[in-house]
C-alpha atoms as a printed R data frame, in Angstrom:
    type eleno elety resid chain resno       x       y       z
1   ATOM     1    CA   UNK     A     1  33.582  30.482  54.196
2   ATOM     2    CA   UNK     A     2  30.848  28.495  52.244
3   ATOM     3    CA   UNK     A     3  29.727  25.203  54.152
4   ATOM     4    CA   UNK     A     4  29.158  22.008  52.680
5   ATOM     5    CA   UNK     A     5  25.754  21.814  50.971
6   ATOM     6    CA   UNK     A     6  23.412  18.649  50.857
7   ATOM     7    CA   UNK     A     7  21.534  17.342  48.524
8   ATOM     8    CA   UNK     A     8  20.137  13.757  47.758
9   ATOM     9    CA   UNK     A     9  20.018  10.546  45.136
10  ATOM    10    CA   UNK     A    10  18.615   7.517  44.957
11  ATOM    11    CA   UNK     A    11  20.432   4.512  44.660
12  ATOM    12    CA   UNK     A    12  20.055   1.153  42.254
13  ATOM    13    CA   UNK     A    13  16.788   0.299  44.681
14  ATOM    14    CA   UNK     A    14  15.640   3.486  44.927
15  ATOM    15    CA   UNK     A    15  16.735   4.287  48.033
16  ATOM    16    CA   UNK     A    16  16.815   8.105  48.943
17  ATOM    17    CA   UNK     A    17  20.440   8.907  50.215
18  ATOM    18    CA   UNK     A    18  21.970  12.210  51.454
19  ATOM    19    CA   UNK     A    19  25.249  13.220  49.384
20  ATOM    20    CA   UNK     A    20  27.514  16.238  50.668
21  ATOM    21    CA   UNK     A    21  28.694  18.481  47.963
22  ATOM    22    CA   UNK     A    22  31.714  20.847  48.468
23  ATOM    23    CA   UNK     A    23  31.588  24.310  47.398
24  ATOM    24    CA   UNK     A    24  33.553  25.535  44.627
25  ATOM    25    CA   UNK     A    25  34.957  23.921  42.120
26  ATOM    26    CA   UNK     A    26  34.202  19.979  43.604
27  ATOM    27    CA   UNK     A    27  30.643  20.693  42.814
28  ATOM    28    CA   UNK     A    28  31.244  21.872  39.113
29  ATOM    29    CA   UNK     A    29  33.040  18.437  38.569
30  ATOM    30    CA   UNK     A    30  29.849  16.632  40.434
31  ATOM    31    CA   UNK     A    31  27.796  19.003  37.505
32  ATOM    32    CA   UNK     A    32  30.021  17.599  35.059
33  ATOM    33    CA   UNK     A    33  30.084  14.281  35.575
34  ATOM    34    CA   UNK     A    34  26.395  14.167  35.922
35  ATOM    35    CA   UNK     A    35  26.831  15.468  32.125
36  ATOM    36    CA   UNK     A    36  27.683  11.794  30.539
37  ATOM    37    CA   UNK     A    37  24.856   9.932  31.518
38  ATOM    38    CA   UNK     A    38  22.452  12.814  30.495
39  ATOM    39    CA   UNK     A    39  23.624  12.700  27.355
40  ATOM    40    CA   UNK     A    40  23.752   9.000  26.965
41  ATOM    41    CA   UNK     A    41  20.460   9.104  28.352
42  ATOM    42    CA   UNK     A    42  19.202  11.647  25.300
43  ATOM    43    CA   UNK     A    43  20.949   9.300  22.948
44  ATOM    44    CA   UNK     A    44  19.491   6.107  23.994
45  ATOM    45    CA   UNK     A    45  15.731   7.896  23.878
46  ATOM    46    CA   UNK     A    46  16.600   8.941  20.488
47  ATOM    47    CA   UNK     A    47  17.536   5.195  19.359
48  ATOM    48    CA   UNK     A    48  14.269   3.965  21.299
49  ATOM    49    CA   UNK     A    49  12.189   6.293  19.547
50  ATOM    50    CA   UNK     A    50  13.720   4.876  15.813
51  ATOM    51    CA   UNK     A    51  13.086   1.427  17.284
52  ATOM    52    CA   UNK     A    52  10.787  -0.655  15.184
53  ATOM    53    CA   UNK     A    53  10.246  -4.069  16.515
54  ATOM    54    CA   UNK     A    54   8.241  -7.046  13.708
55  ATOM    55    CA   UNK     A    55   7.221 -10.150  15.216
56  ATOM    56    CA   UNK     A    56   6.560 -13.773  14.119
57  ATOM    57    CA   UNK     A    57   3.455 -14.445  16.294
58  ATOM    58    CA   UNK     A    58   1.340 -13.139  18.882
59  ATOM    59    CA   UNK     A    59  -0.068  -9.525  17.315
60  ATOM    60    CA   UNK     A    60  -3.401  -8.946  16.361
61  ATOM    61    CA   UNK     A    61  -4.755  -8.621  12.913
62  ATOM    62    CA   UNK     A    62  -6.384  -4.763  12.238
63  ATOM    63    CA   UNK     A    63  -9.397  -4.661   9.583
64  ATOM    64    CA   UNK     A    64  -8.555  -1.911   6.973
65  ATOM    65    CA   UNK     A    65 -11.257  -0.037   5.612
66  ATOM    66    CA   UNK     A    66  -9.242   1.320   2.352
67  ATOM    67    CA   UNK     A    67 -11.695   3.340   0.734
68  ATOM    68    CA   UNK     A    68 -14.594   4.551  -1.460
69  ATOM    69    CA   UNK     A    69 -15.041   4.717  -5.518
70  ATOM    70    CA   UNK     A    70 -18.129   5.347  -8.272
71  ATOM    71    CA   UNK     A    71 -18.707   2.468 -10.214
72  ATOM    72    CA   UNK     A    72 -19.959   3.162 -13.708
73  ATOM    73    CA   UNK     A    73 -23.352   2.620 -13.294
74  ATOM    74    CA   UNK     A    74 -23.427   5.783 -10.214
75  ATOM    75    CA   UNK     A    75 -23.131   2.500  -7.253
76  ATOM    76    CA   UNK     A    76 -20.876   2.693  -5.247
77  ATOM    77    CA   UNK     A    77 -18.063   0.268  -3.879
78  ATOM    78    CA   UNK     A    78 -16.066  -0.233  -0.818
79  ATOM    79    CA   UNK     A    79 -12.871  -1.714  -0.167
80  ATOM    80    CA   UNK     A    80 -11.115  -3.388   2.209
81  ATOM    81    CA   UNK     A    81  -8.101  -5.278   3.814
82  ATOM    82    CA   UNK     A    82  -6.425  -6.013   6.687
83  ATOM    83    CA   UNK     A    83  -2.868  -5.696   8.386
84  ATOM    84    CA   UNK     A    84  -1.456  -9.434  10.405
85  ATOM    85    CA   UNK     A    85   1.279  -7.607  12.606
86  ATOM    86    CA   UNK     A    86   2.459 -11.024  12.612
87  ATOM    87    CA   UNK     A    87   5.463 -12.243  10.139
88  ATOM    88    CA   UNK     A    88   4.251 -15.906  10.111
89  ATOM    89    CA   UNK     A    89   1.028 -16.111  12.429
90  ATOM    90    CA   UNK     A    90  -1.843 -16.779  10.285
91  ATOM    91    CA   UNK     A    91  -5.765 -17.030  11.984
92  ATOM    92    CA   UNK     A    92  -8.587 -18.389  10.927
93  ATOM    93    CA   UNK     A    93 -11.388 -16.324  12.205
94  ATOM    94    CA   UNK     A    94 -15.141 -18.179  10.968
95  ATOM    95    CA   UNK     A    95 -17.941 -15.840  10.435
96  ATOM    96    CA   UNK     A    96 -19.761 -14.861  13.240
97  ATOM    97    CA   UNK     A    97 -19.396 -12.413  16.792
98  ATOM    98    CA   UNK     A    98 -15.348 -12.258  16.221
99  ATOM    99    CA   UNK     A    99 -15.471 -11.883  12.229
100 ATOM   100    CA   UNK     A   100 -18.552  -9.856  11.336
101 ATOM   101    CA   UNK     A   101 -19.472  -6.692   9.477
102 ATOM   102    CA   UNK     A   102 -22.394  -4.900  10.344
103 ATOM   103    CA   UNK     A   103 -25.394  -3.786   9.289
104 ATOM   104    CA   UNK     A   104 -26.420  -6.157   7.193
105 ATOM   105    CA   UNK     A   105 -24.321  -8.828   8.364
106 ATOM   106    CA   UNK     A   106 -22.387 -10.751   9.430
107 ATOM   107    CA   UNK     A   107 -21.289 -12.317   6.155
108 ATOM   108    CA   UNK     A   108 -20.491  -9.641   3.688
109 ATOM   109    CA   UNK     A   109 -17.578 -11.817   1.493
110 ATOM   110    CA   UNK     A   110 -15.144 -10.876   4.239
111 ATOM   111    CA   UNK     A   111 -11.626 -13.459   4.238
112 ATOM   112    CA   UNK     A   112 -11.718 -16.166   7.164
113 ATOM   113    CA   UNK     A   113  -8.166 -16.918   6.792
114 ATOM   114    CA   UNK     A   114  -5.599 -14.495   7.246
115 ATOM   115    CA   UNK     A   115  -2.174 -14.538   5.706
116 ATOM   116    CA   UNK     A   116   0.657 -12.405   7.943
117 ATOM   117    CA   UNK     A   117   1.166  -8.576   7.218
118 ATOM   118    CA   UNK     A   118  -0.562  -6.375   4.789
119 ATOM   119    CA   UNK     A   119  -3.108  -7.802   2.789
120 ATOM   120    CA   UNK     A   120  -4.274  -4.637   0.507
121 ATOM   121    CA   UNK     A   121  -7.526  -3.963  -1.365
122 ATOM   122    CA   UNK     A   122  -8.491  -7.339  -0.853
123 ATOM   123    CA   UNK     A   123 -12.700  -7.704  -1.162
124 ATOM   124    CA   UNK     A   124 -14.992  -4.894  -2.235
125 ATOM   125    CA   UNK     A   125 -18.641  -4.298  -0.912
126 ATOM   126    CA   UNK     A   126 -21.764  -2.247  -2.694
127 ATOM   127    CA   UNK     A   127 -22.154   0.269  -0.768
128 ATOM   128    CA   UNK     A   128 -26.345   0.039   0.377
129 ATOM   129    CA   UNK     A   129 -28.169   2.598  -0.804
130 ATOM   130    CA   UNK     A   130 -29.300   3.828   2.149
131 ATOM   131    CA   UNK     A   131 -25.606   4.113   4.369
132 ATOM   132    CA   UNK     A   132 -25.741   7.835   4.232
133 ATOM   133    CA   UNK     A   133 -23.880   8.944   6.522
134 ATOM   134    CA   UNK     A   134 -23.813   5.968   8.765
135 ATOM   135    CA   UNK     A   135 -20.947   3.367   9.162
136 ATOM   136    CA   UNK     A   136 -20.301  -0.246   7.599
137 ATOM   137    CA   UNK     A   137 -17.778  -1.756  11.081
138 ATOM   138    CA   UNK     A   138 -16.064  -5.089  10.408
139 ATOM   139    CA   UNK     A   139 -15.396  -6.431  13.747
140 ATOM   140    CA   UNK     A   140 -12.437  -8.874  13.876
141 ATOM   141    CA   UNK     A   141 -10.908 -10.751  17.391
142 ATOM   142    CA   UNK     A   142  -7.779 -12.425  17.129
143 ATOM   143    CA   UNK     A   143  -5.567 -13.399  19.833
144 ATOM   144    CA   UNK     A   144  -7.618 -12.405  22.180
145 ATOM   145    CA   UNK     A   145  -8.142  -8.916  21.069
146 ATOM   146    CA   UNK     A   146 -10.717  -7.233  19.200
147 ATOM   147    CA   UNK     A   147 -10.021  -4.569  16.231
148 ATOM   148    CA   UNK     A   148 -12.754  -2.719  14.750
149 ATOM   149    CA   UNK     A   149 -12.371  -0.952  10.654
150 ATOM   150    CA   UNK     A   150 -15.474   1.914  10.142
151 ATOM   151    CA   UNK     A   151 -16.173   2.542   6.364
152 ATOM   152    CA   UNK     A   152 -18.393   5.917   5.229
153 ATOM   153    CA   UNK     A   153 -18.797   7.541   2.308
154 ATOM   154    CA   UNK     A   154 -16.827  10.340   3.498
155 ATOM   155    CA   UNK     A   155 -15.139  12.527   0.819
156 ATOM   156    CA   UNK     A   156 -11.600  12.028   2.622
157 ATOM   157    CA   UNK     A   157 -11.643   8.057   2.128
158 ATOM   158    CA   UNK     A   158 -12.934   8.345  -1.814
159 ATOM   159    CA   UNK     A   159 -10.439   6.712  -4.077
160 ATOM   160    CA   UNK     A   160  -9.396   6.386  -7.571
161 ATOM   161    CA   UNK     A   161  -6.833   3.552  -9.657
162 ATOM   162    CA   UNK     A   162  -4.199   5.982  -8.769
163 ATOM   163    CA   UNK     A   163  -4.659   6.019  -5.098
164 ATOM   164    CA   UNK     A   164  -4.735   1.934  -5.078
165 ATOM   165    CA   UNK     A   165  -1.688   1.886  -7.557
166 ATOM   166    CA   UNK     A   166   0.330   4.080  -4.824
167 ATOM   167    CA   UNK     A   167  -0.723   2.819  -1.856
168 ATOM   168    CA   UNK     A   168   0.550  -0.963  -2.957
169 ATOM   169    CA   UNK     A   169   3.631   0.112  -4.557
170 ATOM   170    CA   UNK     A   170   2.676  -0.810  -7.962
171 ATOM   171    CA   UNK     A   171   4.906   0.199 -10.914
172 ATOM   172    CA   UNK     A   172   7.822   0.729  -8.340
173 ATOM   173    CA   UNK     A   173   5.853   3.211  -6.667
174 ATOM   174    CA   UNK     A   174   5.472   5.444 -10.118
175 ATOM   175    CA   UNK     A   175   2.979   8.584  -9.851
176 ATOM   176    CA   UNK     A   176   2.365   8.870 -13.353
177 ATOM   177    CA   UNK     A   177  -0.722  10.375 -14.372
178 ATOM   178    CA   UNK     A   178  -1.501   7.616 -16.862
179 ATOM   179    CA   UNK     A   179  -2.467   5.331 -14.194
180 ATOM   180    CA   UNK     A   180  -5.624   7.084 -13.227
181 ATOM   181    CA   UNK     A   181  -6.804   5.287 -16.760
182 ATOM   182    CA   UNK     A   182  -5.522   2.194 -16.104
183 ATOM   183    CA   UNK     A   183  -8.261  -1.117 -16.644
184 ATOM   184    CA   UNK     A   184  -7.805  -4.023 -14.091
185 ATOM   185    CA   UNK     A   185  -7.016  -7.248 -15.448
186 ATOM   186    CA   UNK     A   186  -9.901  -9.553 -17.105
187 ATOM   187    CA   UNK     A   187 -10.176 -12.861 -15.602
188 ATOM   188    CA   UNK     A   188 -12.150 -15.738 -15.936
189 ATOM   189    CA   UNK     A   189 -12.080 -18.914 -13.946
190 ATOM   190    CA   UNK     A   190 -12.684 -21.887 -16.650
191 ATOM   191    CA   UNK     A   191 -14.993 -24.530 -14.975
192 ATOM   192    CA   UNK     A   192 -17.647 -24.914 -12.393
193 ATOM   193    CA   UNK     A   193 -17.043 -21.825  -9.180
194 ATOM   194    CA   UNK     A   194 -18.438 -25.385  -6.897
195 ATOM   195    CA   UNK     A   195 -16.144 -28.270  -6.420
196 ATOM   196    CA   UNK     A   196 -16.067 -31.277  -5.163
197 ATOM   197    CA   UNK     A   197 -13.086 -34.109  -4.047
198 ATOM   198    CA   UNK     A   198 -12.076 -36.326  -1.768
199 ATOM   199    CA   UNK     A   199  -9.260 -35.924   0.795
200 ATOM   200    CA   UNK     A   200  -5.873 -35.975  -1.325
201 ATOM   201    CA   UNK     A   201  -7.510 -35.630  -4.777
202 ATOM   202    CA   UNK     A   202  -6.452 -32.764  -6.954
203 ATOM   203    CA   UNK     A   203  -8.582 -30.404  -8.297
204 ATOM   204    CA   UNK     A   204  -7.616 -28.527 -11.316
205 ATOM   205    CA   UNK     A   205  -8.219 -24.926 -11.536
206 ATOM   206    CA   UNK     A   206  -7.898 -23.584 -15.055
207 ATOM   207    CA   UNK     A   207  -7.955 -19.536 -14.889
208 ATOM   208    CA   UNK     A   208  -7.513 -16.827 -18.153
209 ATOM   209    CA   UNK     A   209  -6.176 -13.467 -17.014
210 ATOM   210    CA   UNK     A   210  -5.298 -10.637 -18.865
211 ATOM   211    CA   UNK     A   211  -4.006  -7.285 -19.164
212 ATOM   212    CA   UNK     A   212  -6.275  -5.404 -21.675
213 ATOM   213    CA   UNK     A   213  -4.125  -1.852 -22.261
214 ATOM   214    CA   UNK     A   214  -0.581  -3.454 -20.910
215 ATOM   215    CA   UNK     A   215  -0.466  -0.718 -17.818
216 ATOM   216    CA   UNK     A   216   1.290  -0.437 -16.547
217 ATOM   217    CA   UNK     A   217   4.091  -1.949 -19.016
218 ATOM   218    CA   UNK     A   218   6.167  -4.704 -17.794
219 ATOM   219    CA   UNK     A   219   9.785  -3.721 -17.546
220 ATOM   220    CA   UNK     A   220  12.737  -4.422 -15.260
221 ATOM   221    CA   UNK     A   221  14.095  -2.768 -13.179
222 ATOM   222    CA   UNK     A   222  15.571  -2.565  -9.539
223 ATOM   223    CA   UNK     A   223  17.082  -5.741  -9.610
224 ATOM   224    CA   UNK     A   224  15.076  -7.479 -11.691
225 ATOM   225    CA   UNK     A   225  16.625  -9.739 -14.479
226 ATOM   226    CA   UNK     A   226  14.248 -10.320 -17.115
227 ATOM   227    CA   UNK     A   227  14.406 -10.799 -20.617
228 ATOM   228    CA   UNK     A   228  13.608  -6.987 -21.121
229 ATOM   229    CA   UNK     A   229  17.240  -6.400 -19.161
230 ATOM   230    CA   UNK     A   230  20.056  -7.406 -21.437
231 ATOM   231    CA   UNK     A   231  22.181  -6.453 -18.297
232 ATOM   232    CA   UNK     A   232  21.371  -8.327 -15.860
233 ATOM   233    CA   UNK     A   233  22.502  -7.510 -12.423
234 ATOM   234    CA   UNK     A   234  26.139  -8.913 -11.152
235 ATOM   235    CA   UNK     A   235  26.507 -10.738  -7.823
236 ATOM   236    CA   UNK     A   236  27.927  -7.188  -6.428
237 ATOM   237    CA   UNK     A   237  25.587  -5.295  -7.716
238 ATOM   238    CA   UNK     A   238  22.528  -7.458  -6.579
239 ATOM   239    CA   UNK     A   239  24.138  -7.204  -3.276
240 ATOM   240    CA   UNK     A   240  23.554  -3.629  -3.235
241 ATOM   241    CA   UNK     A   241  20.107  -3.629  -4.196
242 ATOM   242    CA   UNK     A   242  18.948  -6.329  -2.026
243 ATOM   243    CA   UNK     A   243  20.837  -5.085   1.640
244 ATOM   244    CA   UNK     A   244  20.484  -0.789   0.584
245 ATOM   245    CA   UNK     A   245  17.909   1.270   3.209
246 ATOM   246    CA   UNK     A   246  14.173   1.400   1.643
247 ATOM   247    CA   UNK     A   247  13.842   4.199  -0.557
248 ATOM   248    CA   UNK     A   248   9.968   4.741   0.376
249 ATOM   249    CA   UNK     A   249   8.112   4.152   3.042
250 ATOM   250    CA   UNK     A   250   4.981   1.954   0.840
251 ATOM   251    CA   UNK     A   251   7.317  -1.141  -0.874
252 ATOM   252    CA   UNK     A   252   7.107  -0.900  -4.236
253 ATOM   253    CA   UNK     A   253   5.932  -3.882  -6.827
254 ATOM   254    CA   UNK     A   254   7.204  -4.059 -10.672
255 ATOM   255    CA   UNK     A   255   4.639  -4.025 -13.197
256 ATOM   256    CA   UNK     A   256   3.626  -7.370 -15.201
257 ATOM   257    CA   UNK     A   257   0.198  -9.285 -15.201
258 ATOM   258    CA   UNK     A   258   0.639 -12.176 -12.593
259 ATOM   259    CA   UNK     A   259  -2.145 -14.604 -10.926
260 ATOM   260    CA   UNK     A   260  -1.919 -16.667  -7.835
261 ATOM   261    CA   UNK     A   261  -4.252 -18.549  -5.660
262 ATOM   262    CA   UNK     A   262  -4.884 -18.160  -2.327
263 ATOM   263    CA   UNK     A   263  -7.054 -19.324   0.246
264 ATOM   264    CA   UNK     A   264  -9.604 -17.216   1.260
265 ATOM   265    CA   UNK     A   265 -11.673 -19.418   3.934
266 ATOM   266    CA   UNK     A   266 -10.216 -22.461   5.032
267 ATOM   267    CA   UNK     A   267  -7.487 -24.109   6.539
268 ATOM   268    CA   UNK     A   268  -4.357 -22.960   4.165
269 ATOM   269    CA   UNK     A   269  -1.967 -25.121   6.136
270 ATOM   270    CA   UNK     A   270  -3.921 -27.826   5.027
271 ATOM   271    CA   UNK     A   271  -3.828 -26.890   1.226
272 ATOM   272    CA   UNK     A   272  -1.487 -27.198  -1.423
273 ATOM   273    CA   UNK     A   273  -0.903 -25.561  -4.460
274 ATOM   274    CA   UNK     A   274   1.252 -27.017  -7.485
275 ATOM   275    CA   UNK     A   275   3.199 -25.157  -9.039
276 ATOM   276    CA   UNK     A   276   3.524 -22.992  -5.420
277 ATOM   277    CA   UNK     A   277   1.879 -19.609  -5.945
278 ATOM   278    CA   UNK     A   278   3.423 -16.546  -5.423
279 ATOM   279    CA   UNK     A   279   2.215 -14.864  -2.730
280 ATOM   280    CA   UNK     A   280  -0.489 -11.955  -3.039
281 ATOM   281    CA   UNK     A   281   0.865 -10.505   0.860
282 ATOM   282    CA   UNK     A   282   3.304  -7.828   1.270
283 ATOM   283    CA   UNK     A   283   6.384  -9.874   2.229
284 ATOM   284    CA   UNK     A   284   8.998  -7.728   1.613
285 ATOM   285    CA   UNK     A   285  11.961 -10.252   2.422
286 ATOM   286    CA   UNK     A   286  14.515 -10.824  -0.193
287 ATOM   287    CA   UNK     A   287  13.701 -14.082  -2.482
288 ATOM   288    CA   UNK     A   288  10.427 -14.371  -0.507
289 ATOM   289    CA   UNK     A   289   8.115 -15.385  -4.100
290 ATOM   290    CA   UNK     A   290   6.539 -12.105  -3.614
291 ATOM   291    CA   UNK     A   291   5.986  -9.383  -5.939
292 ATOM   292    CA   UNK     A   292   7.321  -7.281  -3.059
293 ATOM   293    CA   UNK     A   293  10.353  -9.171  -2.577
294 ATOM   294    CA   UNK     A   294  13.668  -8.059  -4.222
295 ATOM   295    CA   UNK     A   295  15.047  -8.980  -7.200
296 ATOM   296    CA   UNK     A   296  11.073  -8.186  -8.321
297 ATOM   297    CA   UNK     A   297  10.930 -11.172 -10.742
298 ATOM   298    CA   UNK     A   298   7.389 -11.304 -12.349
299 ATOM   299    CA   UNK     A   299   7.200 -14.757 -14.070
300 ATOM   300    CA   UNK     A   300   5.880 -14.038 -17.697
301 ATOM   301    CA   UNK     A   301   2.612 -15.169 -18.408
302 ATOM   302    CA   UNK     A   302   1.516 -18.198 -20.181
303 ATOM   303    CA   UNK     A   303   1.965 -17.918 -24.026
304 ATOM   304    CA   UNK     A   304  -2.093 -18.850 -23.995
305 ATOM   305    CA   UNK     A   305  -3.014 -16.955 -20.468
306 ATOM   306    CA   UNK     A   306  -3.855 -19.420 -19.009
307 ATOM   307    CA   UNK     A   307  -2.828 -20.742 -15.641
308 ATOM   308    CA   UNK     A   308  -3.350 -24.140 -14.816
309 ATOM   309    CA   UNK     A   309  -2.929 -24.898 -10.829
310 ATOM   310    CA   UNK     A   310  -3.615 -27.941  -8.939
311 ATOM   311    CA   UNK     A   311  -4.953 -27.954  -5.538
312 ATOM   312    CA   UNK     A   312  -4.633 -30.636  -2.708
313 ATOM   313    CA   UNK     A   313  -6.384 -31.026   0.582
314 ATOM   314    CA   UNK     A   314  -5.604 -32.982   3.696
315 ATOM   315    CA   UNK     A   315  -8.317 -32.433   5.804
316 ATOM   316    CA   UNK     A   316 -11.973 -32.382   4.715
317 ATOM   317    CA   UNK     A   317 -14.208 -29.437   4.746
318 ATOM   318    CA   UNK     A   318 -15.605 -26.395   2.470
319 ATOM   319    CA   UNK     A   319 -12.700 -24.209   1.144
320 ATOM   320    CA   UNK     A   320 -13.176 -21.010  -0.871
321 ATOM   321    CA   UNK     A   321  -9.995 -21.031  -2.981
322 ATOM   322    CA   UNK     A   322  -9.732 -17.166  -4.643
323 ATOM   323    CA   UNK     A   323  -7.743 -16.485  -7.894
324 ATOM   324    CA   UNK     A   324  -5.748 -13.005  -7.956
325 ATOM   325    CA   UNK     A   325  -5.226 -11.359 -11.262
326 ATOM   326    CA   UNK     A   326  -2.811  -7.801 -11.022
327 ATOM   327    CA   UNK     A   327  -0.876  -6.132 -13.617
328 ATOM   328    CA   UNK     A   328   0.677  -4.648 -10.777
329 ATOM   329    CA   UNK     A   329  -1.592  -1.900  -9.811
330 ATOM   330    CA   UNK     A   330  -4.915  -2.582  -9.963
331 ATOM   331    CA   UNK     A   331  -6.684  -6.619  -8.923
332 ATOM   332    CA   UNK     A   332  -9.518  -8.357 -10.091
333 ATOM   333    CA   UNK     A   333 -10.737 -11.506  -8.176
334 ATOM   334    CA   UNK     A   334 -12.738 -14.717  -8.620
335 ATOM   335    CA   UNK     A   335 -13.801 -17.307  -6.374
336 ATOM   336    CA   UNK     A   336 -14.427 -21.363  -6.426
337 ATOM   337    CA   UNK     A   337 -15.627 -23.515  -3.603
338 ATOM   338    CA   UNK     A   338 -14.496 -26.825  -3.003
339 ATOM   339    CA   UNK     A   339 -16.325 -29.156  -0.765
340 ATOM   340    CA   UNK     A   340 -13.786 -32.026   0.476
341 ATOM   341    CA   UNK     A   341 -14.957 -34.936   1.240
């Protein structure tokens, strides 16, 4: 007759313990039971490895190097951006051995301030004409940690309107080929780009923006209730747009010329905007003022397109406020300095 066989576990403190097991059909059940935490096991790796976890603060922000594109005249330009991991942290990194790009830095127009998540296609460089195949790095430390983007001219990273138009979402994520042709919106900043006010004056920034060939067209659409919707949605039907799974991985952004300010280097905490701006950073939460943000409202432009903001400061200092002109797709920026006294 078969004896007893022995074999071993650990307990809760890891403890190696010997453990008899019959012969026969006792040690089938033993095999069995050991089935149900297995598989709970498997199905708890499986949920781990769908876990996604966001955070409010504490994250690093990455540099994004987003690509390469002819200009007319044969030049070249680079782009770039950035990713905040953070949902409400926001830095402000000065120029300088944590915010630098290299050679030919430090100061290449790079942001100081950095608004949370994905902040796309946000400042261009001219490429120099001697790069070759060398490397422009933007060097950025926050929180401690230090994040490195490495532009080249390779062929994989060149770019074209299409390419920018998908990778933001624009015109609900639409692939149509007439986006390749489509012209970034004009603007012009009315005024002097310096500035200068006391603490708690308002400055008045004036800015004309348009879209010269209307693409992409605005329309509504997922959720959007414009005057272009005779429908618009119900309470129930909102419901289902705003709380539904994400249909694509890049969130998508209606089409319809819009133009906020933001602050580009400065204190932003510090700054305010009247009327508030809508925000030029991938927030993707529902009602969030963001072009990202379900029901996708895009205010209508001004009957004269022009926008007419007023900006505030608490705390004195040199700010560079930047104006952000997109029909959805494509940006076009412009800069003004304000020294507060």
């Amino acid at each position: 007759m078969l004896g007893p066989s022995v074999s071993a576990e650990h307990d809760v403190n890891g403890t190696e313990r010997p453990v008899k097991l019959r012969a026969g059909a006792h040690s089938l059940t033993r095999g069995r039971v050991l089935l149900v935490p297995l598989a709970a096991l498997l199905l708890f790796s499986a949920a781990s490895a769908q876990t996604r976890f966001t955070y409010s603060s504490g994250q690093v922000v990455s540099p994004a190097y987003e690509g390469w594109r002819y200009n007319e005249d044969g030049s070249v330009t680079m782009l770039f951006g950035y990713m905040n991991a953070n949902w409400l942290q926001e830095f402000d990194v000065p120029i300088g051995p944590d915010n630098n790009i290299e050679p030919g830095g430090p100061d290449q127009g790079q942001p100081t301030h950095f608004y949370p998540r994905r902040n796309p296609f946000l400042f261009t460089i001219r490429a120099p004409k001697d790069l070759g195949t060398k490397e422009l790095i933007w060097t950025l430390t926050t929180n401690g940690k230090t994040e490195h983007a490495y532009a080249s001219l390779k062929n994989d990273y060149m770019i074209d309107n299409q390419v920018i138009s998908t990778e933001v979402g624009g015109d609900f994520g639409s692939l149509r080929d007439e986006l390749r042709t489509n012209i970034p919106p004009v603007l012009k900043v009315e005024g002097d780009a310096r500035r200068s006010v006391k603490v708690g004056e308002q400055v008045t920034l004036a800015v004309f923006a348009k879209d010269p060939d209307n693409i992409p067209a605005r329309r509504g659409g997922r959720g959007a209730s414009t005057a272009s919707q005779p429908n618009p949605a119900t309470p129930a039907t909102l419901a289902n747009l705003l709380y539904r799974p994400p249909s694509s991985i890049v969130p998508a952004s209606g089409p319809g010329l819009r133009l906020s300010w933001i602050v580009y280097r400065g204190n932003a905490a510090v700054v305010t905007f009247s009327p508030d701006q809508m925000k030029t950073w991938t927030d993707t939460r529902t009602y969030a003022n963001s072009p990202w943000s379900p029901p996708y409202e895009i205010p209508e432009p001004p009957a004269d397109n022009t926008w007419v903001v007023r900006a505030t400061f608490r705390e004195p200092g040199t700010y560079v406020l930047r104006a952000v002109a997109s029909d959805g797709a494509l940006f076009t920026y412009e800069n003004v300095t304000v020294t507060v006294r």
